[in-house]
N, CA, C and O atoms as CSV, one atom per row, in Angstrom:
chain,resi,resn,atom,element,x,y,z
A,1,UNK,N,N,68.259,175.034,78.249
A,1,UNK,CA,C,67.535,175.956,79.066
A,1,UNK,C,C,66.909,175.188,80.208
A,1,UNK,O,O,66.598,173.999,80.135
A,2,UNK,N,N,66.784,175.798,81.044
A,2,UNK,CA,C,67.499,176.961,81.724
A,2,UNK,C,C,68.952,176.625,81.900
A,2,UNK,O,O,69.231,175.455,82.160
A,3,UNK,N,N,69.989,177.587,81.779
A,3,UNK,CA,C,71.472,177.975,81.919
A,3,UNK,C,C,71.819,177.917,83.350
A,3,UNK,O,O,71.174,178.600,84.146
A,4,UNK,N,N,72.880,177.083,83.785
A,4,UNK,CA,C,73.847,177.278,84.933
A,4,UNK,C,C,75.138,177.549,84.035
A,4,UNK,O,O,75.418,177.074,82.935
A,5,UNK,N,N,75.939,178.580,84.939
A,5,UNK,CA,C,76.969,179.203,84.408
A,5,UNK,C,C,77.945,179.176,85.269
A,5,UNK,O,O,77.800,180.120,86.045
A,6,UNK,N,N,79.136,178.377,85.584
A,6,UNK,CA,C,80.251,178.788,86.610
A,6,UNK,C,C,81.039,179.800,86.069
A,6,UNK,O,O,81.429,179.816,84.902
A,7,UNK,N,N,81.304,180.754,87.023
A,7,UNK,CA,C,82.952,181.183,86.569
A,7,UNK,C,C,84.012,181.086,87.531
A,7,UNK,O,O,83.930,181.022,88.758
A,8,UNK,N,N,85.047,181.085,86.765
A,8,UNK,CA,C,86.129,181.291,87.948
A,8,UNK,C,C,86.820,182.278,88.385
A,8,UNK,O,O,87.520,182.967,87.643
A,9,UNK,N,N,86.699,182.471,89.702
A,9,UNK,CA,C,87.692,184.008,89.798
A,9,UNK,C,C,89.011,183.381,89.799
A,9,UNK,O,O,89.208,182.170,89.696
A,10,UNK,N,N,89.932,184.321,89.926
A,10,UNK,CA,C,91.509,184.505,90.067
A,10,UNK,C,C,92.117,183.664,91.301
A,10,UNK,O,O,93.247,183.192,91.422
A,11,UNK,N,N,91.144,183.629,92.078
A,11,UNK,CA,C,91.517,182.964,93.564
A,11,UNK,C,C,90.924,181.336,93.486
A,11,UNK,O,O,90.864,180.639,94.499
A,12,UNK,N,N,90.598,180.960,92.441
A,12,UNK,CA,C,90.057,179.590,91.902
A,12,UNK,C,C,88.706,179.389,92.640
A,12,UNK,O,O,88.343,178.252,92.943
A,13,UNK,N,N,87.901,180.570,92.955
A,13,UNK,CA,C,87.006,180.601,93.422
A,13,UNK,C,C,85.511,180.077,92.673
A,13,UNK,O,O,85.231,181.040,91.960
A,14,UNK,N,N,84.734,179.335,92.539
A,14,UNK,CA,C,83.732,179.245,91.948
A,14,UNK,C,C,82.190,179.672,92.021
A,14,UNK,O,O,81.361,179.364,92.878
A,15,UNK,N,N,82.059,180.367,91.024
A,15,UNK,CA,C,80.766,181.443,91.080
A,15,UNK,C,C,79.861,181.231,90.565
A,15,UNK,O,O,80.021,181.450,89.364
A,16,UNK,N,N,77.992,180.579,91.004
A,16,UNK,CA,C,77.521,179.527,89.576
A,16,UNK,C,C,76.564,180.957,89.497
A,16,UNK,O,O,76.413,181.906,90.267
A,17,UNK,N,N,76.160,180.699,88.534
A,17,UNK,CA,C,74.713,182.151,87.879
A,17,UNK,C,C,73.449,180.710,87.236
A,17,UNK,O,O,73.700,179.888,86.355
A,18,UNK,N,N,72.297,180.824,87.950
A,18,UNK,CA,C,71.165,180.103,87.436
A,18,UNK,C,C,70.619,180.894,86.719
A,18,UNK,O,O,70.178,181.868,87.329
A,19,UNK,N,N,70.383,180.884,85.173
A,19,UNK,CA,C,69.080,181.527,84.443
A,19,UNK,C,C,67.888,180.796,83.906
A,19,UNK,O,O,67.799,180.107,82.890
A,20,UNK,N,N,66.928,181.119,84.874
A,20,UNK,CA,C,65.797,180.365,84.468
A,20,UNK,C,C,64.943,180.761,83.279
A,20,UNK,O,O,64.959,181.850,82.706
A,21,UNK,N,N,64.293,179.841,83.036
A,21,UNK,CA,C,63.355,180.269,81.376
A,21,UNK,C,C,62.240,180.594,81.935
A,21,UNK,O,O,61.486,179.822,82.527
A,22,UNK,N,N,62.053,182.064,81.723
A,22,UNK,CA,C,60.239,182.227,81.983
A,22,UNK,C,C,59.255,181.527,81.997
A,22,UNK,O,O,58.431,181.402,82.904
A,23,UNK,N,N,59.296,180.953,80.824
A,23,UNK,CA,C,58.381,179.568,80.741
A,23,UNK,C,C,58.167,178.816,82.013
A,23,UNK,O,O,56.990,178.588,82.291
A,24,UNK,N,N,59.179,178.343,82.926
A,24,UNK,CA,C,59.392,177.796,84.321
A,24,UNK,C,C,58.954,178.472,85.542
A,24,UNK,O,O,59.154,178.220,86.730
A,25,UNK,N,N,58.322,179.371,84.958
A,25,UNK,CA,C,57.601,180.146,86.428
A,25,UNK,C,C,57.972,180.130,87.847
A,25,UNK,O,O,57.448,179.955,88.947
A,26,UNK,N,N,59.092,180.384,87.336
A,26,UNK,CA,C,60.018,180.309,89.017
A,26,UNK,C,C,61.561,179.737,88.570
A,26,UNK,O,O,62.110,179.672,87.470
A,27,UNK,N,N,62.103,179.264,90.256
A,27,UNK,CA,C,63.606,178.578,89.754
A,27,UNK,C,C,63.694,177.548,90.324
A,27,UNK,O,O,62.839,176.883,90.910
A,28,UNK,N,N,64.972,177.357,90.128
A,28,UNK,CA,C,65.106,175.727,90.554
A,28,UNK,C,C,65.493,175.756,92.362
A,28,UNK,O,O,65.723,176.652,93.174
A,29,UNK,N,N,65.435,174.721,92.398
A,29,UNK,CA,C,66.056,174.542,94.838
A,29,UNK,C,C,67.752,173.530,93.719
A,29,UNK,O,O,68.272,173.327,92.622
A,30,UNK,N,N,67.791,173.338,94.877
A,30,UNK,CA,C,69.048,172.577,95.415
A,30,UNK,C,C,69.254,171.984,94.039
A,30,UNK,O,O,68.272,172.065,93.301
A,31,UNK,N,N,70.672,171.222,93.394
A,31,UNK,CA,C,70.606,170.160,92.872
A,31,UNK,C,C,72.331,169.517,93.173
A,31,UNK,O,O,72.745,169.281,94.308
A,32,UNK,N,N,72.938,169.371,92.240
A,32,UNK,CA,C,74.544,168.674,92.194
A,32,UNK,C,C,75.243,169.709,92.379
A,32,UNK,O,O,76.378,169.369,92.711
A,33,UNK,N,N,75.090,171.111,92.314
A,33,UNK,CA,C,76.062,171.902,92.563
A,33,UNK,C,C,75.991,172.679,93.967
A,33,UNK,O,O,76.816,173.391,94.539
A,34,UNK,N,N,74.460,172.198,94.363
A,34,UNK,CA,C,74.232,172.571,96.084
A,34,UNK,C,C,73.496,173.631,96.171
A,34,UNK,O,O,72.403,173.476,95.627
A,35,UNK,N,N,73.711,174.956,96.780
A,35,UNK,CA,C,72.175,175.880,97.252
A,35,UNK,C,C,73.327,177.067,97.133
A,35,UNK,O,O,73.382,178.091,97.814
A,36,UNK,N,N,74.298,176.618,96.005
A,36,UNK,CA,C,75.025,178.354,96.427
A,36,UNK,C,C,75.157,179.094,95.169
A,36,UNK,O,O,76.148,179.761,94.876
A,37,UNK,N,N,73.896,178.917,94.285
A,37,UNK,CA,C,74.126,179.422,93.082
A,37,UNK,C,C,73.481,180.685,93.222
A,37,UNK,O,O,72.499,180.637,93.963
A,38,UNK,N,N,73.691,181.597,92.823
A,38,UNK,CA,C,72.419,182.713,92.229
A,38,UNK,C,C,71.804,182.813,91.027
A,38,UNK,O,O,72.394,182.636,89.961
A,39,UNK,N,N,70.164,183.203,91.172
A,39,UNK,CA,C,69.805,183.081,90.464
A,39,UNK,C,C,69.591,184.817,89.879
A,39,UNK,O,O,69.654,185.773,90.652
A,40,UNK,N,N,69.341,184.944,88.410
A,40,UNK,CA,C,69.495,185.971,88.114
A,40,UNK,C,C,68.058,186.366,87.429
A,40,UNK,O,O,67.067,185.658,87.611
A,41,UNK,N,N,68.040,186.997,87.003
A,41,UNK,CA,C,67.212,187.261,85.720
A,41,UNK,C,C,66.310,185.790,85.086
A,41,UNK,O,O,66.684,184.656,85.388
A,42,UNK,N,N,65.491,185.964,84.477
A,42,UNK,CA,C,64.992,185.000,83.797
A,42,UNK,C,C,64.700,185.520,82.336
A,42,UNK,O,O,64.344,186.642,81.976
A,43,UNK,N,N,64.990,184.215,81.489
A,43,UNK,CA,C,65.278,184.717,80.215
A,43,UNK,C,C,63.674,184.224,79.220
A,43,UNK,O,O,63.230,183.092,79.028
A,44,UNK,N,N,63.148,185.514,78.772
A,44,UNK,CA,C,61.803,185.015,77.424
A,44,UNK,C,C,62.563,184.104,76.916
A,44,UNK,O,O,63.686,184.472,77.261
A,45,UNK,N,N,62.726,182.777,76.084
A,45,UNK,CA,C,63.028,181.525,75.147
A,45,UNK,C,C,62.967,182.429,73.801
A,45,UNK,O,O,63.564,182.121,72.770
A,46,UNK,N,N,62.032,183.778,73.977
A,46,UNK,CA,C,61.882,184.250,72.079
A,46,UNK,C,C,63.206,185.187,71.987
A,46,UNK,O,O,63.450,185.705,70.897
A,47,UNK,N,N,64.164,185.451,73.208
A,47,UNK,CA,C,64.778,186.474,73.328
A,47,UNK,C,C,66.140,185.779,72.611
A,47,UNK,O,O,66.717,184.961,73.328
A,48,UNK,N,N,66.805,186.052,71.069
A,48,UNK,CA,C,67.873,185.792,71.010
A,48,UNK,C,C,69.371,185.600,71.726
A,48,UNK,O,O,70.198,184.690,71.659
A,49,UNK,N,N,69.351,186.507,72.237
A,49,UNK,CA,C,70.567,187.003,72.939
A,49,UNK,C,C,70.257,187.731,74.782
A,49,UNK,O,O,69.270,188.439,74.979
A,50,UNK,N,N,71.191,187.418,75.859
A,50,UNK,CA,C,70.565,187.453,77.369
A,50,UNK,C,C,72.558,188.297,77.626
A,50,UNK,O,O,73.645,188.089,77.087
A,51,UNK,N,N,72.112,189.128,78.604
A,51,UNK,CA,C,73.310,189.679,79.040
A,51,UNK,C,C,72.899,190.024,80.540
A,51,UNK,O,O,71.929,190.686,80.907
A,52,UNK,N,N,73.852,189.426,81.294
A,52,UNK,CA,C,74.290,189.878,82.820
A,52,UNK,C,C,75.530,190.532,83.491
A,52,UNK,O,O,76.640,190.331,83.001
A,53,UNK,N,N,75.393,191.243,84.502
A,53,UNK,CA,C,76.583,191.399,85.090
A,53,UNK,C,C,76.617,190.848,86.316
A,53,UNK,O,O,75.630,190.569,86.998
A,54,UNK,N,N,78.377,190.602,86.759
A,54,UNK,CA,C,78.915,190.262,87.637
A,54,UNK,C,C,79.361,191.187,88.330
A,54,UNK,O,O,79.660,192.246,87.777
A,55,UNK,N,N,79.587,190.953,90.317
A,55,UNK,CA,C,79.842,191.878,90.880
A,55,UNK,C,C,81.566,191.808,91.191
A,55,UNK,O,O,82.125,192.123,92.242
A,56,UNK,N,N,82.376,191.147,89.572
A,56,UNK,CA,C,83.631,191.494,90.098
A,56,UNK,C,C,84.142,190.975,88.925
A,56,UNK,O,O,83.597,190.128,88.218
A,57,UNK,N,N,85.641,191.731,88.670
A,57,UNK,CA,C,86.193,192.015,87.434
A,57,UNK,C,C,86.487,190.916,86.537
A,57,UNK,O,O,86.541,189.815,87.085
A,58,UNK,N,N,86.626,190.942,85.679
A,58,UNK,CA,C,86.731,189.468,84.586
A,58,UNK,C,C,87.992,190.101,83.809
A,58,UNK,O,O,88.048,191.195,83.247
A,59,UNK,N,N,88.868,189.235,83.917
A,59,UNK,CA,C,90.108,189.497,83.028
A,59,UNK,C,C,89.977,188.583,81.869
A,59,UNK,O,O,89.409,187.503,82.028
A,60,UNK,N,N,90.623,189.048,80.313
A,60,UNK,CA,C,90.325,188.871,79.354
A,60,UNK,C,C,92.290,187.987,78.994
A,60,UNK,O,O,93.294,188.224,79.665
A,61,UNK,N,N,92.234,187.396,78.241
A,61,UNK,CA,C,93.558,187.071,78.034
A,61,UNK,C,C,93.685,186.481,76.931
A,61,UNK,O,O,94.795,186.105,76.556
């Protein structure tokens, strides 16, 4: 914690998702992956389980 998440689209595109821990009262700036992440939601630490969406389709295979 806190979670960086890449995905990849179809076009080998790379998509990062920052989830910060409440606890952190805010998010992170810049680091190794640069200033093009989004950040989403922030997750309680007591919360078992965290779900987001993406603004584009995810194929399953």
């Amino acid at each position: 914690m806190p979670l960086d998440i890449c995905l990849v689209t179809n076009d080998s595109n790379a998509v990062w998702y920052n989830i910060p821990l409440r606890i952190m009262r805010g998010s992170k700036k810049n680091d190794m992956i640069g200033d093009t992440f989004k950040t989403i939601s922030d997750w309680p630490w007591v919360y078992e389980y965290y779900e987001f969406e993406v603004d584009f389709s995810i194929r399953r295979n």
